[in-house]
MIFI-111650 format. One record per residue (C-alpha): residue number from 1; x, y, z. Coordinates in nm, 4 decimals, always signed. Layout:
     i         c1         c2         c3
   NUM          X          Y          Z
...
This chain:
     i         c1         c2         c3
     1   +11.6783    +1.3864    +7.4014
     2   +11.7066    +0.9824    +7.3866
     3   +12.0458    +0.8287    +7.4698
     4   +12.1088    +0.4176    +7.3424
     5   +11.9940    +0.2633    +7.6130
     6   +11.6377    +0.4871    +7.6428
     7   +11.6813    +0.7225    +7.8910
     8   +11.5824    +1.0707    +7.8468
     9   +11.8344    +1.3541    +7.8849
    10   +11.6932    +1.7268    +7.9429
    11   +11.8667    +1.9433    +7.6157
    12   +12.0838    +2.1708    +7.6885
    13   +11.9820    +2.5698    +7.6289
    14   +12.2049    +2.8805    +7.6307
    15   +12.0101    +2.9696    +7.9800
    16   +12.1389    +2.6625    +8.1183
    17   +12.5164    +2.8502    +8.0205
    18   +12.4537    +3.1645    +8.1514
    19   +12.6225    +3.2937    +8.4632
    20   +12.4448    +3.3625    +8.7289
    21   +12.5097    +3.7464    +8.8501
    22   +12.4385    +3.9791    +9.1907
    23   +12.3770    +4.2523    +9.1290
    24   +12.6985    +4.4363    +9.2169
    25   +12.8197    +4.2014    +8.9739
    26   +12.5868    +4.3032    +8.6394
    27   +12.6310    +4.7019    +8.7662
    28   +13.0061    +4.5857    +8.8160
    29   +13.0053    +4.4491    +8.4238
    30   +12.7830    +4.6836    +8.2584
    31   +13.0236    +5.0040    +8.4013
    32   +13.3337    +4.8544    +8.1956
    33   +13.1649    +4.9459    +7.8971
    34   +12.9102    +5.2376    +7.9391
    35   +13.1359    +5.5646    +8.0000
    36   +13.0067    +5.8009    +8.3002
    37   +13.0002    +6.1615    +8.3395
    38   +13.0107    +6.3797    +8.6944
    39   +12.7080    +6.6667    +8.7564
    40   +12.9802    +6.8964    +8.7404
    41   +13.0900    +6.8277    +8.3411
    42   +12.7285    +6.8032    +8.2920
    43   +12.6456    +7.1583    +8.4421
    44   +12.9698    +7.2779    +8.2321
    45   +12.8566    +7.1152    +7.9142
    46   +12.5215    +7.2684    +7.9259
    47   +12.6445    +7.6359    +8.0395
    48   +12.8661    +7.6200    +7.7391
    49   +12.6165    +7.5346    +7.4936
    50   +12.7925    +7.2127    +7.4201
    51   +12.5672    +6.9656    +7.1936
    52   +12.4693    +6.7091    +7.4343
    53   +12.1021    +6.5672    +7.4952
    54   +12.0183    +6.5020    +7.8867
    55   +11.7487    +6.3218    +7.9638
    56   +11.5687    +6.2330    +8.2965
    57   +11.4507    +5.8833    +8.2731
    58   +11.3044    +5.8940    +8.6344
    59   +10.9034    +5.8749    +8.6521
    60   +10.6861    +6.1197    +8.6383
    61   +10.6692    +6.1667    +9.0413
    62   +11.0294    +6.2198    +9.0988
    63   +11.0395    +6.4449    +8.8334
    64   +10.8075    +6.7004    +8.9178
    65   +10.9689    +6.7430    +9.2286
    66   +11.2916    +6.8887    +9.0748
    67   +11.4861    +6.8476    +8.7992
    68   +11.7763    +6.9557    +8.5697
    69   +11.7421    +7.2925    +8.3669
    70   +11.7232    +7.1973    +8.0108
    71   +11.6960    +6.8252    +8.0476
    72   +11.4089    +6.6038    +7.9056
    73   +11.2003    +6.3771    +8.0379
    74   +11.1307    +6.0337    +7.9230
    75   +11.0645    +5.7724    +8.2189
    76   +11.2913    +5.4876    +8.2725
    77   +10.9457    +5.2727    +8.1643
    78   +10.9421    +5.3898    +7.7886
    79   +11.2977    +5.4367    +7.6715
    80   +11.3688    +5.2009    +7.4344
    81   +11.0222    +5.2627    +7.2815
    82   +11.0330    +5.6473    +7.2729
    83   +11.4457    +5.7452    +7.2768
    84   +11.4494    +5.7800    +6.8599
    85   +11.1406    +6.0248    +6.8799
    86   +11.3506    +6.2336    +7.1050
    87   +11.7138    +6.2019    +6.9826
    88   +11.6791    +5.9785    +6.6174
    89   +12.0507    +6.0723    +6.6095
    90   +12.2661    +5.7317    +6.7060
    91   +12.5965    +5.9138    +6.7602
    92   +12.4421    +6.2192    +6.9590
    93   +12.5975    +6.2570    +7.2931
    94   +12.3800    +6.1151    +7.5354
    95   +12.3063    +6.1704    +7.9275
    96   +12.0760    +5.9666    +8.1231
    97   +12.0712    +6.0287    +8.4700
    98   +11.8375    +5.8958    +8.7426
    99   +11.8391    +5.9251    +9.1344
   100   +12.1733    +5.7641    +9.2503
   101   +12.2986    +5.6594    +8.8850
   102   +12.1968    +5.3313    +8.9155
   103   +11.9192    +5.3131    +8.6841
   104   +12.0637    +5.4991    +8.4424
   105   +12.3786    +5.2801    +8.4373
   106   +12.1516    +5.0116    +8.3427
   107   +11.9412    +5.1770    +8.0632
   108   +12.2758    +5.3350    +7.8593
   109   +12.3465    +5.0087    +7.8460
   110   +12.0077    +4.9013    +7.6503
   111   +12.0482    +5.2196    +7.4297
   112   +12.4297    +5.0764    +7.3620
   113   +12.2140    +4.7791    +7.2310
   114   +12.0218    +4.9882    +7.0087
   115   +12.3148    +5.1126    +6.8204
   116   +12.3624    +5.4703    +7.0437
   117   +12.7442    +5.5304    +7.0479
   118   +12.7617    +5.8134    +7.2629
   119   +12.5666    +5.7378    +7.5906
   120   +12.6629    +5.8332    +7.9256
   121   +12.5375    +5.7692    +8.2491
   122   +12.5650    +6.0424    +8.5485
   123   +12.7324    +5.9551    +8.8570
   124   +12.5633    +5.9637    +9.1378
   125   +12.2459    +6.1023    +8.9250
   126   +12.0002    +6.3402    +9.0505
   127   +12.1018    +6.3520    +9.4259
   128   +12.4190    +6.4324    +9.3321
   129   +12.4032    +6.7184    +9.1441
   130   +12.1640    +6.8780    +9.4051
   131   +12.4568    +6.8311    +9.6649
   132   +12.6339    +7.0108    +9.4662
   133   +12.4260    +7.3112    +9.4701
   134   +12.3454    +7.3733    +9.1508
   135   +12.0140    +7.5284    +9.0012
   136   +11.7498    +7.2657    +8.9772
   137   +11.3884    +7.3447    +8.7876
   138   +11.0490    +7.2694    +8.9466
   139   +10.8049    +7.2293    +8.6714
   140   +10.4502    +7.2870    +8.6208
   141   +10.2851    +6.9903    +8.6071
   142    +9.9154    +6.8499    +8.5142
   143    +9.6073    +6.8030    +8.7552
   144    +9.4930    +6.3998    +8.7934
   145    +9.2106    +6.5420    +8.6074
   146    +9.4423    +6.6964    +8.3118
   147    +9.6086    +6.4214    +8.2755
   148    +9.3120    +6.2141    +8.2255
   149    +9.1633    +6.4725    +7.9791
   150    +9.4262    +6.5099    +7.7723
   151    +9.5398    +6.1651    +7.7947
   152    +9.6051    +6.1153    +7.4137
   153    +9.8245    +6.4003    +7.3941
   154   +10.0206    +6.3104    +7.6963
   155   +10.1447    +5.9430    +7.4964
   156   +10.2735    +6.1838    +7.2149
   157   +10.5999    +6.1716    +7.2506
   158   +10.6334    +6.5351    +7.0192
   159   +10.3767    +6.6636    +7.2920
   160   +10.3661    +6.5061    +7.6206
   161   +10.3276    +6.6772    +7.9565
   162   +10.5559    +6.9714    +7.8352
   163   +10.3863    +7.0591    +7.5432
   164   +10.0081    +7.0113    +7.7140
   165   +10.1305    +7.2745    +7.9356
   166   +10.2512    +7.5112    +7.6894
   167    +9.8857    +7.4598    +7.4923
   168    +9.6985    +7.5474    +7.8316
   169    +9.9837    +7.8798    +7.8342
   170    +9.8556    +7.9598    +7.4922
   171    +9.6673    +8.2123    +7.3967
   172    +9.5205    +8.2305    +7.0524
   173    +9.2282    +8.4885    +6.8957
   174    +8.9939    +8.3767    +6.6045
   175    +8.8892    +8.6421    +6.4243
   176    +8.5366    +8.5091    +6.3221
   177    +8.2982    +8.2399    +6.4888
   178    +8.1811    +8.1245    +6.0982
   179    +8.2278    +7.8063    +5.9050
   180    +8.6121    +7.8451    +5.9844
   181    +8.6419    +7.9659    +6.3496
   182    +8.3364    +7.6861    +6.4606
   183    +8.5266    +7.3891    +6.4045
   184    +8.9142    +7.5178    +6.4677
   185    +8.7204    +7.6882    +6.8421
   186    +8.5840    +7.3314    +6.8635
   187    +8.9550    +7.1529    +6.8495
   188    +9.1734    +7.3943    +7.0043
   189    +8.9179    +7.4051    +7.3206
   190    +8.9242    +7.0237    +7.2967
   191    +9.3113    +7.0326    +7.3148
   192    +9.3433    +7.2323    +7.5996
   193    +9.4106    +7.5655    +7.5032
   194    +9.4232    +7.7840    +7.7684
   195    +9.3199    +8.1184    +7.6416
   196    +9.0697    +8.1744    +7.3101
   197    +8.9552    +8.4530    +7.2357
   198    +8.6902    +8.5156    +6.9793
   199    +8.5716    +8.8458    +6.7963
   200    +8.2371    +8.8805    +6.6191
   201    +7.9709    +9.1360    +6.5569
   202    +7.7358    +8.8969    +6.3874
   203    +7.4125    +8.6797    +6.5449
   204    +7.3300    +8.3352    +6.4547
   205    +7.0938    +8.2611    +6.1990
   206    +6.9558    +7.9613    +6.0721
   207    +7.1577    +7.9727    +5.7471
   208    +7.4234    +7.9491    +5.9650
   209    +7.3758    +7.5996    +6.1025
   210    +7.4299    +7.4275    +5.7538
   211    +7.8202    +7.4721    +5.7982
   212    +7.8960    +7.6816    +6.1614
   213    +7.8899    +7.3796    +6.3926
   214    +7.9512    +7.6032    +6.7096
   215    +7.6108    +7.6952    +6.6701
   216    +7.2390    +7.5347    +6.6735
   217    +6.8953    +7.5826    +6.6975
   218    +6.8479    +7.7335    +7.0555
   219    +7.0682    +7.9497    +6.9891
   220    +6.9203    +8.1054    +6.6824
   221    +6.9377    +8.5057    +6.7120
   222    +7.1584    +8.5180    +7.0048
   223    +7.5029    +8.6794    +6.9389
   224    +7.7536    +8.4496    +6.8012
   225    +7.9763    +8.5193    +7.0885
   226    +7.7363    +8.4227    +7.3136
   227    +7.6937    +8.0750    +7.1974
   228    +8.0269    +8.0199    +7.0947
   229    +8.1442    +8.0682    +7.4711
   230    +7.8702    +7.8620    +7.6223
   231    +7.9371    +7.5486    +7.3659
   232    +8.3256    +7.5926    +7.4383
   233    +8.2966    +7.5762    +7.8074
   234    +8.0528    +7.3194    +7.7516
   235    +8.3269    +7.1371    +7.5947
   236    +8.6306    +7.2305    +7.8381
   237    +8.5412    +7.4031    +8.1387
   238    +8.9276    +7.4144    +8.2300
   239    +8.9746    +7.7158    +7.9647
   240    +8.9033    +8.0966    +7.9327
   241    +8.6484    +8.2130    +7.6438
   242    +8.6996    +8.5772    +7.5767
   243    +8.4313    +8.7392    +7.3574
   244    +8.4605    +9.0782    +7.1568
   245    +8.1246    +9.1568    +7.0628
   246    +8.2493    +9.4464    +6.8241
   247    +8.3285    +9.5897    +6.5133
   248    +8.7181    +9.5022    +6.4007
   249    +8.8656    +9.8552    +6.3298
   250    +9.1752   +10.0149    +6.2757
   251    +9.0936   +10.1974    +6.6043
   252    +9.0809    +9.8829    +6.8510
   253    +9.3088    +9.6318    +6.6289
   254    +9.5727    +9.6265    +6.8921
   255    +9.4188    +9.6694    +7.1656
   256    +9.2579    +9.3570    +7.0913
   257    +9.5388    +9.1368    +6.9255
   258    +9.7689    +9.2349    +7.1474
   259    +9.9301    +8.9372    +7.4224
   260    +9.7870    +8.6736    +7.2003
   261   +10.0069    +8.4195    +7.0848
   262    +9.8442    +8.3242    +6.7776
   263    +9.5430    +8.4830    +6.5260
   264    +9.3035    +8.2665    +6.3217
   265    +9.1439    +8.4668    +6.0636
   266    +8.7941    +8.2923    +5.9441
   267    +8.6545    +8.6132    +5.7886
   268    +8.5596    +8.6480    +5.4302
   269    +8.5761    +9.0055    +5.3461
   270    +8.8971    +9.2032    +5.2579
   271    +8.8751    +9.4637    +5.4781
   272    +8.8876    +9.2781    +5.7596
   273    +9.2002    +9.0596    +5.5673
   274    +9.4226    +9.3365    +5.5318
   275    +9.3722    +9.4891    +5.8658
   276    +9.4337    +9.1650    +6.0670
   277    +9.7547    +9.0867    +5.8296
   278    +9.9071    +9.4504    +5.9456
   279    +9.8254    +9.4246    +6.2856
   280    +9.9593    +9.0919    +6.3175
   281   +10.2703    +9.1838    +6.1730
   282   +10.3001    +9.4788    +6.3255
   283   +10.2738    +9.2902    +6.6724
   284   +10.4899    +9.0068    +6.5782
   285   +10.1907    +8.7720    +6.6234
   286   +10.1764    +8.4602    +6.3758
   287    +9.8439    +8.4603    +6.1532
   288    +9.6928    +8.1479    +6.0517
   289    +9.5210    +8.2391    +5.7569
   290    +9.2321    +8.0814    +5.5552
   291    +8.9503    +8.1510    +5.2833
   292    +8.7198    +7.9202    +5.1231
   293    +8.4827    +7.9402    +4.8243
   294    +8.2061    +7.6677    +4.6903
   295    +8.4343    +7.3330    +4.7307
   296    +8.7955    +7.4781    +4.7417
   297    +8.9990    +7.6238    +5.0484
   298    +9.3156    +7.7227    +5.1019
   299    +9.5683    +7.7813    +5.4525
   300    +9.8729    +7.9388    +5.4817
   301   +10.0889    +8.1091    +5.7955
   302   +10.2461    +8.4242    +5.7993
   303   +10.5095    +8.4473    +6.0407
   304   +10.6629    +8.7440    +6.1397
   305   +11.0588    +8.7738    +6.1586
   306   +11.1773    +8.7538    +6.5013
   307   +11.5666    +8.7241    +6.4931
   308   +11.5737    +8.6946    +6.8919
   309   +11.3955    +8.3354    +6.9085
   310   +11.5806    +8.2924    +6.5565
   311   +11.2683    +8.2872    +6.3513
   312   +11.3731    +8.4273    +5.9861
   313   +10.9914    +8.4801    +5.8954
   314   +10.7811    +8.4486    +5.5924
   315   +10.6004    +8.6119    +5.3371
   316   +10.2555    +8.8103    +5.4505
   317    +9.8888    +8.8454    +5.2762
   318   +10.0224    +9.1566    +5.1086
   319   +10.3285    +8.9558    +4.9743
   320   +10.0385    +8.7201    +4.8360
   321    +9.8196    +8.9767    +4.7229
   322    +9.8966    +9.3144    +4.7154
   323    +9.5908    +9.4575    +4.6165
   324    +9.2852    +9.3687    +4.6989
   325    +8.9955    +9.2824    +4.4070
   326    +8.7642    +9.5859    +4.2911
   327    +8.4653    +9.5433    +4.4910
   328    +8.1850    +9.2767    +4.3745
   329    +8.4568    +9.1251    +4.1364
   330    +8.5053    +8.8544    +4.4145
   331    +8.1494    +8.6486    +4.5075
   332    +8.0983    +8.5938    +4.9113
   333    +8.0001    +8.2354    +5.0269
   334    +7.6474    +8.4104    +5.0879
   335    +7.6564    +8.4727    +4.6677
   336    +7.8525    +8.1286    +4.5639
   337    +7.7496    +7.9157    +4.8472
   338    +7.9986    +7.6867    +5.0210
   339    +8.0039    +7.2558    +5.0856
   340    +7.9111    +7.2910    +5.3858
   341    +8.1979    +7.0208    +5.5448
   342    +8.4844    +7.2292    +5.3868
   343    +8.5285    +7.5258    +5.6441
   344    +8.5391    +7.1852    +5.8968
   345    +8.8014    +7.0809    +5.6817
   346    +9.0136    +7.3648    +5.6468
   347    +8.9245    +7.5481    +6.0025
   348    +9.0412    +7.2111    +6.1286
   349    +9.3531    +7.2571    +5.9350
   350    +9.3648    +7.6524    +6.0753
   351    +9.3409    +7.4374    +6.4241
   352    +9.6230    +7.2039    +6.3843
   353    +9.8481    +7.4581    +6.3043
   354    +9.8078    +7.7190    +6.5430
   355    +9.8658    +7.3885    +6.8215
   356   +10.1977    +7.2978    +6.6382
   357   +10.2796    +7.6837    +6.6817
   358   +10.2115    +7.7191    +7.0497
   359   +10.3593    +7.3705    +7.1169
   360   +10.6851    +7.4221    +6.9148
   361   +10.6255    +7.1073    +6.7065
   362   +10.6464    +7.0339    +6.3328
   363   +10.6767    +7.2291    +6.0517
   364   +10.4197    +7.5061    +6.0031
   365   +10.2914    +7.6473    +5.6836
   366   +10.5359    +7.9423    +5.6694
   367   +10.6088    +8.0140    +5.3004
   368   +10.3992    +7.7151    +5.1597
   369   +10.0249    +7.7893    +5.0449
   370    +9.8099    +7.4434    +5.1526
   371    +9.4950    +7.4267    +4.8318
   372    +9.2440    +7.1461    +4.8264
   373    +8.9834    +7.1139    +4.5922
   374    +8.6628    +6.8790    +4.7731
   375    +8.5385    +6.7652    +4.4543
   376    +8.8679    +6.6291    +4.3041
   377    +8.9773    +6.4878    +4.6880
   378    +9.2832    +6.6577    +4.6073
   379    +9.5387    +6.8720    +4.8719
   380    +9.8426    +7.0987    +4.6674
   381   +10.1257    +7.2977    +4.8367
   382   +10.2685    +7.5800    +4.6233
   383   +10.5432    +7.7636    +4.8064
   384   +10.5596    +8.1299    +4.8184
   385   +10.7919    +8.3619    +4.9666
   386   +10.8434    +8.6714    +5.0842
   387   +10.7933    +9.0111    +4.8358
   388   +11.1116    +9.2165    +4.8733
   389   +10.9046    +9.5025    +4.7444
   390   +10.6267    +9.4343    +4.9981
   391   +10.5300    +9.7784    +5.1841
   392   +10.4673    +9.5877    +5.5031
   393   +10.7000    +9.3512    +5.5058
   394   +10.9643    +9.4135    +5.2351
   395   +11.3154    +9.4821    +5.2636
   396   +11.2001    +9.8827    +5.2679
   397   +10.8611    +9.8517    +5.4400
   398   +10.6596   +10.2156    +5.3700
   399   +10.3698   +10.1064    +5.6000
   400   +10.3607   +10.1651    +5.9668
   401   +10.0011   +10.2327    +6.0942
   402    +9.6689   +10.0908    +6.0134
   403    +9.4601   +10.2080    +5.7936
   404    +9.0857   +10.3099    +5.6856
   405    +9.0306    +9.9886    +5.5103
   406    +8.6446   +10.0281    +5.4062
   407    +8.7894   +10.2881    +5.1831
   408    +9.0682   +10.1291    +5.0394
   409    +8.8925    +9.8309    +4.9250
   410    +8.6515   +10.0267    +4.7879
   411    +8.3546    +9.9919    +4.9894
   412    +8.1616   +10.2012    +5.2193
   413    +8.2777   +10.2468    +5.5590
   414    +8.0974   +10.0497    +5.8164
   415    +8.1830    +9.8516    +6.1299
   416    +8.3495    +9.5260    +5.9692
   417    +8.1551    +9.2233    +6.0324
   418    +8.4452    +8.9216    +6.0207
   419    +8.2465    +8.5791    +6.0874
   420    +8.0458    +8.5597    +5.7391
   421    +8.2179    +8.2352    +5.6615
């Protein structure tokens, strides 16, 4: 900036205005407007049930030494970036608490910024409300190794640390290692989780190989089993592959669903259908179910009532269809033939929801039917709901034990073979 007579004066910017601030005196001016809290209302809020959102925004290293039951954990490094995937809500009641209370002083003050009306900060933070003796939480936490693996999943703020855990907890069972259990065995032993268990009678053949991606060449004639548990700990070595080498009856149905968190059913006969639908239900396991046929597929999830974890439940495959086809009326894949990227498709589908099951995130396909159609490039949802009438799971359920399906679908009894897909 010129004055008259030439000389050249600096222009004045609102930094030059600013005061200039300790840093008693910023904490000093930032606690006149961001309300605190004591450990002591925040232990009483949370025993009560009271609506309020803690969160930890200490890193990761001070967190997995101990931390407050129920609270979440989102690092004092990505607050403002993450906070509205964990509370969207900009009047929710608010705690951020750190080691002392400094830090946290400092970031309700940002979130004030964003438009939150109802953050607090907790005195003293962490420290404090271990001197007061109350019950602190050590978590499980990832391997250097884990963390590197699962990496992607870890900047997920639906996911993160917690929910990696929970995937490596899970347990889920495909029934089939076919065109549909190949590629959702592929991505749920890519994701981490912990436990998969797959059952099939059936050996690889070459026909196989156009669609069942588990599977190759050098493994031609070896049990499907076999090679799907030597690919999958190919992939991951950090997980368990269980393999059931053996027919699916009525007589071992339990004994082999049972503790599993989650069922995929690949299979494409209705024997096998109907007896994984009942046993499922009957265990209070949720069954991700699919079928495909030429260039369509279809997924759906029945879910189980469970009114102790609040779950209301869904229709079944009986509500669906409640009687199965008179036999040959239906073509198998072997008759039709199948595009041989759609089981990836849906199986992949059948993957993604059994992870948003075991991690506790989303919406899953409870009540709604998910078609798509490969030659139009077309997905549909059709709801359905729940048959009142439904023997199984109807308001007056007649059916309590499993039964001989080979002869109530009509066919011959014989050891059900579940993988043709």
């Amino acid at each position: 900036m010129s004055g008259a007579n030439g000389r050249i004066f600096p222009a004045t910017s609102e930094k030059d205005t600013m005061p200039i601030l300790t840093r008693d005196q910023l904490l000093a001016r930032i606690s006149e407007r961001v309300p605190e809290t004591t450990p002591r209302e925040v232990h009483d809020w949370l025993q009560n049930g009271a609506d309020v959102r803690v969160i930890d925004i200490r890193e990761r290293d001070e967190w997995i030494q101990g931390h407050i039951p129920g609270a979440t954990h989102l690092s004092r490094s990505f607050l403002e970036l993450q906070i509205e995937q964990i509370e969207p809500n900009r009047d929710a009641r608010i705690v951020l608490y750190c080691a002392g209370g400094v830090r946290s002083l400092l970031a309700a003050a940002n979130l004030q910024e964003m438009g939150y009306t109802n953050v607090l900060s907790m005195i003293g933070g962490f420290n404090g409300w271990k001197n007061l003796g109350l019950d602190i939480e050590i978590p499980r936490y990832l391997t250097p190794a884990q963390r590197e693996r699962y990496d992607r999943h870890l900047i997920l703020p639906e996911l993160g640390e917690a929910g990696q855990i929970k995937l490596l907890d899970g347990k889920v069972l495909l029934v089939g290692a076919g065109g549909l259990g190949s590629p959702a065995a592929l991505y749920l032993a890519a994701a981490g989780v912990g436990t998969i268990g797959i059952i099939d009678y059936d050996l690889v053949d070459r026909t196989n190989l156009q669609r069942q991606i588990l599977h190759g060449e050098a493994t031609i004639g070896q049990p499907k089993v076999d090679s799907a548990i030597q690919r999958l700990h190919d992939l991951n070595p950090d997980i368990e592959v269980i393999g059931y080498r053996e027919p699916l009856t009525s007589h071992n149905a339990f004994e082999i669903l049972r503790g599993y968190d989650v069922v995929l059913n690949g299979s494409d006969n209705f024997p096998t259908r109907y007896l994984v639908n009942d046993a499922c239900h009957m265990l209070g396991i949720p069954l991700v179910d699919a079928s495909i046929f030429m260039f369509e597929g279809q997924v759906t999830v029945y879910q189980p009532a469970d009114p102790s974890r609040g779950i209301e439940g869904g229709p079944c495959y009986r509500c669906l269809y409640p009687d199965p086809p008179p036999p040959g009326e239906v073509p198998s894949c072997a008759e039709a033939g199948v595009l041989g990227v759609l089981p990836g498709i849906i199986g992949s589908i059948q993957a993604v929801e059994a992870i948003k099951l075991i991690a506790e995130i989303g919406e899953p396909l409870v009540g709604r039917l998910l078609m798509y159609d490969a030659l139009a490039q077309e997905f549909r949802t059709l709801n359905v709901r729940r048959d009142p009438d439904c023997p199984l799971c109807g308001d007056h359920p007649t059916l309590y034990e499993l039964i001989d399906y080979e002869q109530f679908c009509g066919v011959p009894a014989a050891p059900v073979t579940p993988s043709a897909t």
